[in-house]
LUMKE-103362 format. One record per residue (C-alpha): residue number from 0; x, y, z. Coordinates in steps of 0.2 Angstrom, whole numbers, always signed. Layout:
LUMKE-103362
{NUM, {X, Y, Z}} ...
END
This chain:
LUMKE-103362
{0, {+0, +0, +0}} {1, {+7, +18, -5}} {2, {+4, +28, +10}} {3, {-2, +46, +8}} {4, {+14, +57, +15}} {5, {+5, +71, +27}} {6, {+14, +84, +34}} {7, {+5, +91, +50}} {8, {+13, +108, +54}} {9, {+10, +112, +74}} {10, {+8, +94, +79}} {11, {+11, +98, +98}} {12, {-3, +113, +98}} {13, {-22, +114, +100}} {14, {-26, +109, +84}} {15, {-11, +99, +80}} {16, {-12, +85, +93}} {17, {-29, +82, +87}} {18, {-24, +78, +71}} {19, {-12, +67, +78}} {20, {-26, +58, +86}} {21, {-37, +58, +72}} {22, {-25, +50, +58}} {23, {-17, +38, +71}} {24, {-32, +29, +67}} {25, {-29, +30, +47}} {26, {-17, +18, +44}} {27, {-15, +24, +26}} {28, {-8, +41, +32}} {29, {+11, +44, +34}} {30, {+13, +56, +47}} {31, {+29, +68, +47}} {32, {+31, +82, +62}} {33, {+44, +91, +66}} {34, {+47, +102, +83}} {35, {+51, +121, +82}} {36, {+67, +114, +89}} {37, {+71, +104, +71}} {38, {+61, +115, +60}} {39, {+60, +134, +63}} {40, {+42, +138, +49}} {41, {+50, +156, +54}} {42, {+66, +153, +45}} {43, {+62, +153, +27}} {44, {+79, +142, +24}} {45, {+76, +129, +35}} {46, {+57, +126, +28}} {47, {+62, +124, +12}} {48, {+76, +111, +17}} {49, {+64, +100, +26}} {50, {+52, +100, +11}} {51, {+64, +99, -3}} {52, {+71, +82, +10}} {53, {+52, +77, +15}} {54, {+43, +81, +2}} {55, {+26, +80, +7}} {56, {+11, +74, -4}} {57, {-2, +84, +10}} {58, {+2, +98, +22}} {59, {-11, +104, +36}} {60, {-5, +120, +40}} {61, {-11, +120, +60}} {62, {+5, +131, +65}} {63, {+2, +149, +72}} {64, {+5, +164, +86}} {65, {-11, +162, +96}} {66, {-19, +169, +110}} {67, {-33, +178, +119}} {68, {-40, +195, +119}} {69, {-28, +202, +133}} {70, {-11, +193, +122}} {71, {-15, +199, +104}} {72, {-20, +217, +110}} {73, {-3, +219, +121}} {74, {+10, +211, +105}} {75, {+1, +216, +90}} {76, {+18, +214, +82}} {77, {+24, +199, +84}} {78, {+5, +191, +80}} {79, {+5, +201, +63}} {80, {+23, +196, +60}} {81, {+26, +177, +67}} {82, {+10, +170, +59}} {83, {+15, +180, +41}} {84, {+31, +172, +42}} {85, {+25, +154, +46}} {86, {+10, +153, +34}} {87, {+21, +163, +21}} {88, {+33, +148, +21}} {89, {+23, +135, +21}} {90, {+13, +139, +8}} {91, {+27, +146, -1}} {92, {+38, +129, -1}} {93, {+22, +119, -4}} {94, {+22, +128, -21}} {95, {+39, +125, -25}} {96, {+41, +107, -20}} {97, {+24, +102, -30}} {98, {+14, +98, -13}} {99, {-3, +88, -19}} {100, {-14, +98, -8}} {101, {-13, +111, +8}} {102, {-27, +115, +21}} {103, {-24, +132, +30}} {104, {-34, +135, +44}} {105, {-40, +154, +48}} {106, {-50, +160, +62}} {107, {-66, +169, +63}} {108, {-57, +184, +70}} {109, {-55, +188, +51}} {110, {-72, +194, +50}} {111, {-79, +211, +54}} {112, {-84, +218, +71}} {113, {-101, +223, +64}} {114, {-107, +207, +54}} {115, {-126, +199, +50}} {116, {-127, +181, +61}} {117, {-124, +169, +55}} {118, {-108, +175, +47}} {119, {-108, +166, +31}} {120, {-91, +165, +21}} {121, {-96, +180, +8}} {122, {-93, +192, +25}} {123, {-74, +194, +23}} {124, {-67, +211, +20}} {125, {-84, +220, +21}} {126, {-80, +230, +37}} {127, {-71, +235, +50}} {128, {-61, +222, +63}} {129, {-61, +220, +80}} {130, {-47, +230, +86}} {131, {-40, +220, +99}} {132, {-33, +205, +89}} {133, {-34, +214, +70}} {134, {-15, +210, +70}} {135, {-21, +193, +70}} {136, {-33, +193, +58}} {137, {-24, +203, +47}} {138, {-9, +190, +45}} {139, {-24, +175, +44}} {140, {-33, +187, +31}} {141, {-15, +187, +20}} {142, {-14, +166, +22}} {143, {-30, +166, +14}} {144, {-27, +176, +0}} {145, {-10, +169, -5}} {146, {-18, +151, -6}} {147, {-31, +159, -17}} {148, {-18, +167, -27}} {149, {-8, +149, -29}} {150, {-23, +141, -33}} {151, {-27, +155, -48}} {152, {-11, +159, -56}} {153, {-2, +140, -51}} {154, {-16, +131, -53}} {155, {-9, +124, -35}} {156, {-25, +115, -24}} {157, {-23, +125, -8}} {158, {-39, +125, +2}} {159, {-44, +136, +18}} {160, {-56, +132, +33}} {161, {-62, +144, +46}} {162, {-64, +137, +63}} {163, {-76, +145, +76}} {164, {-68, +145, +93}} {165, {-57, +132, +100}} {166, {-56, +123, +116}} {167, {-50, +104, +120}} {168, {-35, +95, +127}} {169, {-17, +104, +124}} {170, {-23, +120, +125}} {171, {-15, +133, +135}} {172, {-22, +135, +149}} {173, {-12, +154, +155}} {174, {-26, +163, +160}} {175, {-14, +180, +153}} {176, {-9, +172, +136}} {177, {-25, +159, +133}} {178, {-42, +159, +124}} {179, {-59, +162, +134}} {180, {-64, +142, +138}} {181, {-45, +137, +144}} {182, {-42, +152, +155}} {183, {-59, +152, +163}} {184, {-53, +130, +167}} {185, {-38, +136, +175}} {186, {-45, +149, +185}} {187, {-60, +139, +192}} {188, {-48, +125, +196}} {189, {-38, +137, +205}} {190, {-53, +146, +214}} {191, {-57, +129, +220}} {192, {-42, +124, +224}} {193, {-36, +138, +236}} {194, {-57, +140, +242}} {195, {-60, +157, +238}} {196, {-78, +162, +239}} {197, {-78, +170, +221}} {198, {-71, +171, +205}} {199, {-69, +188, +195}} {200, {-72, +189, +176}} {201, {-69, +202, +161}} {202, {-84, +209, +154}} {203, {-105, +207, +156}} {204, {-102, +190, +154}} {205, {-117, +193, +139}} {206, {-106, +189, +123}} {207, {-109, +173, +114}} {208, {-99, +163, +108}} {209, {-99, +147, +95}} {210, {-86, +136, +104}} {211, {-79, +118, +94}} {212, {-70, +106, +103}} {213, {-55, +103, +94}} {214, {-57, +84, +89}} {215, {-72, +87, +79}} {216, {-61, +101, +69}} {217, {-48, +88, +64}} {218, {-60, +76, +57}} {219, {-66, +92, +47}} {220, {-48, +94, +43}} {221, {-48, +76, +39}} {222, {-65, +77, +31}} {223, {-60, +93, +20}} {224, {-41, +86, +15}} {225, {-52, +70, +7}} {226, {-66, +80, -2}} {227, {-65, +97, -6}} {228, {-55, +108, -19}} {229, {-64, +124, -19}} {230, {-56, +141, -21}} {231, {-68, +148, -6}} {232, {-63, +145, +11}} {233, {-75, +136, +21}} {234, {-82, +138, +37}} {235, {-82, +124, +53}} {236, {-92, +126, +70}} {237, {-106, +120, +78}} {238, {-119, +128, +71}} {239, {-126, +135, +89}} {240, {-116, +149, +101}} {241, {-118, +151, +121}} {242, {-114, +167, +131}} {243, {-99, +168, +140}} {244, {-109, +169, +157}} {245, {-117, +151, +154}} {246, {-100, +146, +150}} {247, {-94, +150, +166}} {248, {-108, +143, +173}} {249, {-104, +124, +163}} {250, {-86, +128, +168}} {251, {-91, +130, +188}} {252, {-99, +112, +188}} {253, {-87, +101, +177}} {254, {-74, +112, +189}} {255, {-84, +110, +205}} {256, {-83, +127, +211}} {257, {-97, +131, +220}} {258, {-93, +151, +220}} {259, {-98, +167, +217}} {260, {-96, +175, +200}} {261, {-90, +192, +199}} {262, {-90, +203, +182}} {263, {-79, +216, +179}} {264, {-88, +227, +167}} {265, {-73, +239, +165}} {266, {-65, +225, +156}} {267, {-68, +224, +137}} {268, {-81, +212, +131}} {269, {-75, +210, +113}} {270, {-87, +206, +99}} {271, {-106, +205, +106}} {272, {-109, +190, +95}} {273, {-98, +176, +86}} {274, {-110, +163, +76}} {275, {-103, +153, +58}} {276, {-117, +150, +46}} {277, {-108, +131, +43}} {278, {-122, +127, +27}} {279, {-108, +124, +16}} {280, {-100, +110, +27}} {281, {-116, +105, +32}} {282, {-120, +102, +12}} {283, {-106, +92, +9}} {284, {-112, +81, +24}} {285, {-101, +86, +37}} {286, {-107, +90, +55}} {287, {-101, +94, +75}} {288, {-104, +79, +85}} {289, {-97, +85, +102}} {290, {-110, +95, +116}} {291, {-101, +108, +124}} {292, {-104, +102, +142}} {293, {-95, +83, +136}} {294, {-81, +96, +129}} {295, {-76, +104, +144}} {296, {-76, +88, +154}} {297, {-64, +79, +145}} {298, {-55, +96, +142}} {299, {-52, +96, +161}} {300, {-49, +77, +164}} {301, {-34, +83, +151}} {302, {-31, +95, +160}} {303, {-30, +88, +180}} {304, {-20, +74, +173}} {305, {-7, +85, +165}} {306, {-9, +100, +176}} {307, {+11, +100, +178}} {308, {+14, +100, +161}} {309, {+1, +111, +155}} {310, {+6, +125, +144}} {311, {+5, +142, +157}} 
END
């Protein structure tokens, strides 16, 4: 059997270590990784080394600068220039060395702050962003558009998805550098832990969210790699958001904190509303299968039994 050569950029992140699990289960899939450590995707030089050496039929590109609100907002510099020169690289030494297929994965920060729910694909680019991660979007805005322009002027099949929110195991769960769902885990477990009576928490606690665990997104990924070639990027997410306050709320039960909530409404909420109009997946037959509540508990097992280890 000819196995199909998949290069999955970021194997140790989020998104990456799903992937893993995922095609650990495809026997016709050969997996290459490489750590930051033996592959800089920063270092133009080095990426094209590995691939002229690997030469990967598939590349996942899962490798990014991420964060929350507070993270993006404080280094708006190195978010816009660490994820350009990662994606810029890839993609770039894909094309050279005649890579079958790319998946870059986006973010729904790329859309604007004002936007009709649900945000359906054709919303890109029609207004402005939210300012506290724009760097971010910005750079994710660019990888979409250069595997656009492969896919015109090189005929190359580069394809996009765009995730709604992410949470699952191998997150990171800093409650300074991390997105919403971690950094509220690792506060509850720590308001539990030391007995305080409340926990505090940004904002009105009223946004919503649409929040995808992370293994349903790699077998989207998966899903995508196998049966789409489309120059529009498609959206992935659940179909459903929850505000940030029931969240909390999940979160204080799969935690077992039995507090008091506190909002600090002097702290930015961000977007009011974040909803994917996933139609298009959903067409091609493709859906979420995880409940949010299911999510978060096997998100915290994860995390309790690697609470040392645990990106902070």
């Amino acid at each position: 059997m000819n196995r199909k050569r998949l290069f999955i950029a970021g194997h140790r992140g989020l998104v990456g270590s799903a992937l893993m699990r995922h095609y650990a289960a495809r026997p016709e899939w050969e997996i290459i990784t490489r750590t930051r450590a033996e592959v800089d995707l920063a270092d133009p030089h080095a990426v094209d080394s590995f691939f002229g050496a690997e030469k990967p039929d598939y590349v996942i590109l899962a490798a990014a600068r991420v964060g929350g609100i507070k993270d993006s907002y404080k280094h708006p510099v190195e978010f816009l220039l660490e994820n350009l020169k990662i994606q810029n690289h890839v993609i770039e030494a894909a094309h050279r060395h005649a890579t079958r297929k790319l998946l870059f994965l986006g973010s729904t920060c790329i859309y604007p702050k004002q936007v009709e729910i649900p945000i359906k694909e054709s919303s890109l680019l029609t207004g402005p962003m939210e300012p506290t991660n724009e760097a971010y979007s910005v750079a994710k805005i660019a990888g979409i558009r250069l595997c656009q322009a492969y896919r015109r002027q090189y005929g190359r099949d580069f394809i996009v998805a765009m995730p709604a929110n992410l949470y699952g195991p191998h997150d990171n769960f800093d409650p300074e550098h991390s997105h919403v769902l971690p950094a509220l885990l690792r506060k509850f477990h720590e308001a539990k832990r030391s007995g305080s009576p409340f926990v505090t928490l940004w904002g009105t606690g009223r946004p919503c969210r649409e929040f995808l665990y992370v293994d349903d997104l790699a077998d989207a990924c998966a899903f995508l790699l196998d049966h789409y070639s489309g120059d529009d990027f498609v959206n992935v997410g659940v179909g459903q958001d929850i505000s940030i306050r029931e969240v909390a709320e999940i979160i204080g039960k799969v935690t077992g904190f039995s507090g008091e909530l506190r909002w600090d409404i002097s702290q930015p909420d961000g977007n009011p509303r974040r909803l994917l109009d996933v139609s298009k997946l959903a067409a091609m037959g493709w859906q979420a299968r995880t409940p949010i509540e299911q999510g978060l508990g096997t998100t915290y097992r994860w995390f309790l039994d690697n609470v040392e280890s645990a990106r902070k």
